[in-house]
N, C-alpha and C positions, 0 to 999 in steps of 0.2 A: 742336150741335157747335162749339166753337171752331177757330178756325184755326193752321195751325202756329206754331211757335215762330219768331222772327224769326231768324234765326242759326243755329238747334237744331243741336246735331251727331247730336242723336236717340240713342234709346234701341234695345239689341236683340231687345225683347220688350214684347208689351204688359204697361203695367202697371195697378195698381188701388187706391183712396180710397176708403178708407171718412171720410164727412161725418157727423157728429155736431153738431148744436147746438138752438137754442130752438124751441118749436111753440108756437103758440096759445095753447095754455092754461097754457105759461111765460113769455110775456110774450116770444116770436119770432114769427116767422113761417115756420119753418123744417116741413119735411113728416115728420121724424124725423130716420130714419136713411139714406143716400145710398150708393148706389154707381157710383161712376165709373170708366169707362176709359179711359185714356192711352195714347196707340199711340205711335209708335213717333218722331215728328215731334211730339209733344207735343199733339197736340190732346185735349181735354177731352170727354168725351159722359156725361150722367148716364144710367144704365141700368137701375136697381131703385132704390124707397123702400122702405123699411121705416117704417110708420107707430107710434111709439112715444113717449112722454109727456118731451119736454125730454131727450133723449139728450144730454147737454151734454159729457162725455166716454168715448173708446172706448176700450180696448187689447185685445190679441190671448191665445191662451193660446198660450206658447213650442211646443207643439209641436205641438196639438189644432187643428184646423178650427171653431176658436170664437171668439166675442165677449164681451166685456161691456162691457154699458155702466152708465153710472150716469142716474138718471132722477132732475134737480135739479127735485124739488118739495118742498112741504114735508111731505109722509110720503114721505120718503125711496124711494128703491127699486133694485135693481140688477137688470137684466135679463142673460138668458143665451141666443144665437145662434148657431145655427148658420150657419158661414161660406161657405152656397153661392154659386155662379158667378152664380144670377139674383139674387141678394140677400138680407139677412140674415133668419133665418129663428126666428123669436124660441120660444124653449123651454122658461124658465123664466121665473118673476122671486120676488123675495124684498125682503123691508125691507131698508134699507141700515142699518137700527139706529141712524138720526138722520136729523136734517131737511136739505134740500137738499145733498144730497149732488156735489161737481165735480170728484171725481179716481178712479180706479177703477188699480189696476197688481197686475200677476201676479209672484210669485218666480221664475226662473229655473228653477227645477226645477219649476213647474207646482203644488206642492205648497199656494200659501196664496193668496188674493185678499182684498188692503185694498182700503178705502172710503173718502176722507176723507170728514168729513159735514160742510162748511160751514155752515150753521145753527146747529148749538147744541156743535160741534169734536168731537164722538164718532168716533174711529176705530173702525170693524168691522173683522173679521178673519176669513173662512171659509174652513176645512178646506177641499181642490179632492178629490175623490174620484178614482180612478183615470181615470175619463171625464171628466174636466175639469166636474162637475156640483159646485156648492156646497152644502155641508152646509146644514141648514137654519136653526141655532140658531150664527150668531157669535159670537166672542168681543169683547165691547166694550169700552173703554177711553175714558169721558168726561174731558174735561176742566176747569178753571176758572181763573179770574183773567181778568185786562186787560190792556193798553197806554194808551201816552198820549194816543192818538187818541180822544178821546169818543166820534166819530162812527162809526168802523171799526174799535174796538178796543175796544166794551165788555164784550166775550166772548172765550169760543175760539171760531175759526174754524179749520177742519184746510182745510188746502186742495192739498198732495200728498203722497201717498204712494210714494216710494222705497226699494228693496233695493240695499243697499251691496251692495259684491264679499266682505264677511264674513257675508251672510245676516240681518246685522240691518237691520230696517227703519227707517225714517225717516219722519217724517210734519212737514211744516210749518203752524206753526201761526199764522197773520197776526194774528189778535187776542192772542196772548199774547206775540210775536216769541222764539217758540220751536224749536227742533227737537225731538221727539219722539220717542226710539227704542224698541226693541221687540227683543229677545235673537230668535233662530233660533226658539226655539219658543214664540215671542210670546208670550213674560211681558215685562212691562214691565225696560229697562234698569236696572241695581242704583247706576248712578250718576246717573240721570234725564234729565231734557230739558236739553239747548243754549241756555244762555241767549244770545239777540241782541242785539243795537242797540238801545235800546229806540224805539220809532215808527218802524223799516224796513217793520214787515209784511211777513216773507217769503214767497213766495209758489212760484214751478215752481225747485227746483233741481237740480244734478246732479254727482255723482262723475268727476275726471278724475285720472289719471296719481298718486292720493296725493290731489288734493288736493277741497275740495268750492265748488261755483261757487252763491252763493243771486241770487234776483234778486228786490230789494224793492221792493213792490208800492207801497209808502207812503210811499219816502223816494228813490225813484227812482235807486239804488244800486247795484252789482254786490256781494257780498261776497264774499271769498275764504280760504278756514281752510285749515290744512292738518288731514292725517289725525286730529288729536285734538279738532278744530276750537277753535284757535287763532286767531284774524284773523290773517290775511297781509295783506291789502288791503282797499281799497274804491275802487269807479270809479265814476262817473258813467255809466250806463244807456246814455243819451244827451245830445249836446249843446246839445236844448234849453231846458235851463235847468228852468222852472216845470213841473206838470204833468204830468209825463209816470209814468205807469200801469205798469212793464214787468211783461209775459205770462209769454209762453213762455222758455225759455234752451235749446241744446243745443249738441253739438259737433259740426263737422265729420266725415264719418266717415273722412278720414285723420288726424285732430287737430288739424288744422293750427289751424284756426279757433272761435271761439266767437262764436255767434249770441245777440242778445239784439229780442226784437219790443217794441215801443214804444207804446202806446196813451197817445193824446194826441198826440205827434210823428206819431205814425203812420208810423214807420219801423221799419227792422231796421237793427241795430248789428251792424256786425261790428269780433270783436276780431282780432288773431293773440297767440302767447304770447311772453310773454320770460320764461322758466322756467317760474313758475306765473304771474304776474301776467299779466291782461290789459291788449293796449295797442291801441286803437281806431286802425282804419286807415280806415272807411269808415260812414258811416250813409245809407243809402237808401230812399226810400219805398218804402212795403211793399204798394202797387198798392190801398191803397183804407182805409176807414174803422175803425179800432178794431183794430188786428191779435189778434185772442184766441189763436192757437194758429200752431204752423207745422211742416212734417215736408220732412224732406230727401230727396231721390233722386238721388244722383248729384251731376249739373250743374243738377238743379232744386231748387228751395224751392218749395213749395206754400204758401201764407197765407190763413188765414181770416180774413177781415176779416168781424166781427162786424155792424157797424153799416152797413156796403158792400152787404152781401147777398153774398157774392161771393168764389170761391175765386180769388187773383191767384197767377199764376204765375212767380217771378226765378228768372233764368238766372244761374247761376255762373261764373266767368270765373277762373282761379285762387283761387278761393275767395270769391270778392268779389261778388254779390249787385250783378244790375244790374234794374228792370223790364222786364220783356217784351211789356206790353199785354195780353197774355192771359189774361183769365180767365173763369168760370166761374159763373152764375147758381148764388147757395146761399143761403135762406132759413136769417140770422142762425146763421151754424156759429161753433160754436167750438171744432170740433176735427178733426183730418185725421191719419187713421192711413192709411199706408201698406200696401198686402198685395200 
C-alpha cells in the first residue's frame, strides 16, 4: 500500500488500474495483468494478477465489462477478459494476425477491435459480436516500404490504432512515417495513407477540436495537421535537446492542456493551446525511468515508467503536473488504463 498523496484534495470514490506490461518470457519482469485500487486519498494497493504472456497494452470495450489486451510476442496474440472486481478473468485469446503486436483500441459503438501488429505493420480488424466476443477470422491489411532510419525504419511497423469522430480508423505507422486509414466499414481509404515527415516515426496520436496532435517517436517532435491533415506545426517534444523517445500524448479532460511523456528526458511535457498550436508551459519529471504510457484521473496522472518498475503518481495543480513521491511497485508496465 502506498501512502497518501502529499496535498491530495482526494477523490470521491474508489477508483481502479488496470497495469499491463512485459513478463518474462517478453523480456520484463512484469506478472501480467495488475489490478489496483486507489482510494480515495490516492493511495495505491495491487489487489489481482492476472498471469498472461507480455500484455504490453489494454483497452476497455465502451460499454461491456471487458478487456483486451494485445500479447507483444512474436506469434502475435489478443486476449479477451472478463472485467471482474477480483481481476481480469481471461476468456478467449485469438492471433493478432502479425507479430508483436502493441496497441489494441475499440470503436465507439463496440462494433470493431484493431490490432496494430508492430513486427511486420499488419493491421487486424475483428467483427465485436453483440457480446463484445471477436469473430474469429480478421480482416488484415499488411503493409510495405521504409523510412530513412535503417535501423527503425526498415519495415512497417503499425504501432496505434485510432477512430476518428467520422468512424474511420487510423493506424500509425513508425516505419513507413505514415498514417493509415480505414473507411467505417474497414475497406481501406480510397485516397490512402498520410504521408509524414519523412524520419518522425510517428508513433500514439490523437484527434482534438478539428485538429490531429502526432507524437514522433524518431525525431522527437509534436506534429500538428489540421482536419485534412495538412501540417499546422511542429514542436519540440521536449527541451531536452538529443534523445528524447516521446510515448504516450493525450489531452486534458477539460482541454485545456496537452500532455506529451518523454522517454530519455524522462519527463511529461505539458502544453496549453493557442488555437490549435501547442505552446509548452512546463516539463516535469515523470517520477522514474522510461515513461511508456500514462492515463489521467482528474488531478491525478498515473505514469508507467517502464524501466523504473513503477507506477509514479503527478498531482495536477491547474493542469500543470507536479511529482508526488508516490508510487507503486509494477514489473516493467507499459500501460495504465483506468476503470
Amino acid at each position: 500500500m502506498t501512502r497518501p498523496l502529499p496535498g491530495a484534495n482526494g477523490h470521491a470514490e474508489l477508483r481502479n488500474l488496470v497495469i499491463g506490461g512485459y513478463t518474462p518470457d517478453t523480456g520484463g519482469s512484469g506478472p501480467g495483468l495488475t489490478r489496483v485500487r486507489v482510494d480515495a486519498a490516492g493511495r495505491m494497493e495491487a489487489v489481482a494478477r492476472t498471469a498472461v504472456p507480455g500484455p504490453s497494452f489494454v483497452t476497455a470495450h465502451p460499454r461491456l465489462p471487458l478487456l483486451y489486451a494485445v500479447l507483444e510476442r512474436e506469434a502475435g496474440g489478443v486476449a479477451v477478459f472478463a472485467d471482474d472486481p477480483d481481476g481480469p478473468r481471461l476468456l478467449a485469446e485469438h492471433s493478432s494476425g502479425g507479430s508483436f503486436p502493441c496497441h489494441v483500441a475499440t470503436d465507439p459503438a463496440g462494433a470493431w477491435l484493431a490490432v496494430a501488429n508492430y513486427g511486420d505493420g499488419t493491421v487486424a480488424v475483428f467483427r465485436l459480436a453483440a457480446d463484445g466476443m471477436p469473430e474469429p477470422e480478421p480482416l488484415l491489411f499488411p503493409n510495405e516500404g521504409h523510412g530513412p532510419d535503417p535501423e527503425r525504419q526498415e519495415g512497417p511497423h503499425a504501432h496505434q490504432a485510432v477512430f476518428g469522430p467520422d468512424g474511420v480508423l487510423h493506424v500509425s505507422d513508425l516505419g513507413t512515417d505514415e498514417i493509415r486509414r480505414f473507411l467505417p466499414d474497414m475497406t481501406p481509404h480510397p485516397a490512402g495513407p498520410v504521408r509524414l515527415t519523412p524520419g518522425s516515426g510517428p508513433r500514439h496520436f490523437l484527434h482534438h477540436e478539428g485538429h490531429w496532435y502526432v507524437a514522433g517517436e524518431l525525431d522527437g517532435m509534436v506534429g500538428v495537421y489540421d482536419g485534412d491533415w495538412h501540417e499546422v506545426a511542429r514542436v519540440p517534444a521536449s527541451e531536452s535537446g538529443t534523445g528524447d523517445h516521446p510515448s504516450h500524448i493525450a489531452v486534458s479532460e477539460d482541454g485545456r492542456h496537452l500532455y506529451v511523456a518523454n522517454r530519455g528526458p524522462d519527463t511529461v511535457t505539458t502544453f496549453a493551446f493557442d488555437g490549435a498550436l501547442p505552446v509548452r508551459v512546463a516539463e516535469v519529471p515523470g517520477g522514474g525511468v522510461w515513461p511508456r504510457h500514462f492515463a489521467l484521473d482528474g488531478d491525478r496522472l498515473y505514469v508507467a515508467n517502464q524501466r523504473s518498475d513503477a507506477i509514479a503518481v503527478l498531482t495536477l495543480e491547474d493542469g500543470i503536473p507536479t511529482p508526488s513521491g508516490t508510487t507503486l511497485e509494477a514489473g516493467s508496465p507499459s500501460c495504465v488504463l483506468m476503470r
